[in-house]
N, C-alpha and C positions, 0 to 999 in steps of 0.2 A: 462382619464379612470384610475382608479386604479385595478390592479391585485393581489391576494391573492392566492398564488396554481389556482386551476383552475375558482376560484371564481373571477369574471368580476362586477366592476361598473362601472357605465357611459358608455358614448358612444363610440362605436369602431374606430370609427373614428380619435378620439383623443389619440388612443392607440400607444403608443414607442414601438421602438424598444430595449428591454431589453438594458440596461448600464455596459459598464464592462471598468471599469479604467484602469489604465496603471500597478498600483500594483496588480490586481486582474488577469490583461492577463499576466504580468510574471510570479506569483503563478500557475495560470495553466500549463504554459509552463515550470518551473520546476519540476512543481510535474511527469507533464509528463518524462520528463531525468533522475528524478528520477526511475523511473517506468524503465525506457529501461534499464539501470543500472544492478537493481536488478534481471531484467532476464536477462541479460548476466549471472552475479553470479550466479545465481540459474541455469541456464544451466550448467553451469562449475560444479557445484558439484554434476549436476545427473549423469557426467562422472564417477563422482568419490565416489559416493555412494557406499556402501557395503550391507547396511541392507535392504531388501526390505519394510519394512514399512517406512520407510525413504524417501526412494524412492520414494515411494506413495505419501508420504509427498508433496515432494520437485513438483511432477508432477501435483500433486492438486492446490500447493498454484499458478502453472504457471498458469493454465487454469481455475478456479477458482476466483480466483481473479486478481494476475496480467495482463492478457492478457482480462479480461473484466472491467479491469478499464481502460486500455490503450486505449480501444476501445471507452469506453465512451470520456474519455479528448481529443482522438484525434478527435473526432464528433465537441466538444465545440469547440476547437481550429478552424475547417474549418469554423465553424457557425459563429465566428468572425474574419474570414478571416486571422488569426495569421499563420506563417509562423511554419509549424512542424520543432522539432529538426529530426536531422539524426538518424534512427534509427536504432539499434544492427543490427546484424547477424540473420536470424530467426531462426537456429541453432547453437551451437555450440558444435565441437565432437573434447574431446580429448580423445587421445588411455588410456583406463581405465585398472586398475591393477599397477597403478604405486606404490601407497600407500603414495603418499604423501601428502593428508590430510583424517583425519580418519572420518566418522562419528560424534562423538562426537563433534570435533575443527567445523565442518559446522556446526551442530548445533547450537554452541553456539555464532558462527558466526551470523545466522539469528538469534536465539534469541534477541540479544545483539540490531540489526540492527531492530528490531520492534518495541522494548521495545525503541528508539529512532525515532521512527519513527511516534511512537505516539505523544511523546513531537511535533513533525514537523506538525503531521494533527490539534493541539491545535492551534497553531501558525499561521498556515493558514485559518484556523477558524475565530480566532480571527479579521484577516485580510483583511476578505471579507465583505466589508459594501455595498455595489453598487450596487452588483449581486446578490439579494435571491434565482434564482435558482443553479446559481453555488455552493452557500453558501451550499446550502442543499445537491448537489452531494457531497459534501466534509465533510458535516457531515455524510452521509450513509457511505464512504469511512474509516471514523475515526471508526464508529459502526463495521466494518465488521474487521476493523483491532484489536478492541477490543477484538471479537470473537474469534478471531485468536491466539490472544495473551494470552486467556485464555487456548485454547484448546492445545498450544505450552507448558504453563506451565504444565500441567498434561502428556500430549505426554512426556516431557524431565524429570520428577520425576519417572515415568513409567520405561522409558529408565537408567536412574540413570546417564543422562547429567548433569541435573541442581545441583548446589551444595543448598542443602536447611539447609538453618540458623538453627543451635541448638536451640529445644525449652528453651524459659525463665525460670524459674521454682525459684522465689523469695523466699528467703533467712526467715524461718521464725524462729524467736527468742522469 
């Protein structure tokens, strides 16, 4: 039987159990460590947040996105019996008011950390020949990180975080 999305030929009988290779369940399983990672981070700076839209920010991109992709990889992971990493703290509270990183520096911290994180959802892409429906959770992941990464640019020009390049303006003789 072959499978296309939900689209079935042949007989069911004949039908596998989805295939996921040994490079495709490690990709999962870092992308996951990646994941518990960047919520620990992103906990730690809503300590230390100052600006309330920010904050928003930082509280959206947890529940939002990170903690419903975690949800999804760790589903794939049990669905192929792969052993979960150990996961964070589900909170973490440090006493805020210290001042020792501003706004801004978190910013451009995630910024920085997306805008690389992209190059990583390519790379993992790239990577997945075996699994088409993995494949495809990891392209919707790369898509929503896209968004993200647009919506980060205009949030941090807004804010006056991001440093934006001098227009060109050629030389006419």
């Amino acid at each position: 039987m072959v499978q296309i999305g939900n689209f079935h030929i042949g007989k069911a009988e004949t039908a596998q159990q989805p295939a996921l290779d040994n490079g495709e369940a490690f990709l999962l399983w870092d992308m996951l460590v990646s994941r518990y990672d960047i919520i620990e981070i992103t906990q730690i700076y809503q300590n230390f947040g100052h600006d309330p839209d920010f904050k928003i920010l930082l509280q959206r991109g947890l529940t939002k996105t990170l903690e419903k992709e975690v949800d999804i990889m760790e589903k794939e992971l049990n669905r192929y019996r792969i052993p979960l990493p150990n996961r964070p703290p589900k909170s973490v509270r440090i006493p805020a008011g210290t001042g020792i990183l501003e706004d801004r520096f978190m910013f451009k911290q995630i910024f920085t950390g997306i805008q690389a994180f992209l190059d990583n959802h390519v790379k993992t892409i790239r990577s997945i020949i075996t699994n088409d429906a993995l494949r495809d959770i990891m392209i919707n992941f790369a898509k929503d990180e896209l968004d993200i990464f647009n919506d980060m640019c205009k949030y941090g020009k807004l804010k006056g975080w991001l440093e934006v390049p001098p227009q060109f303006t050629p030389n006419s003789h």
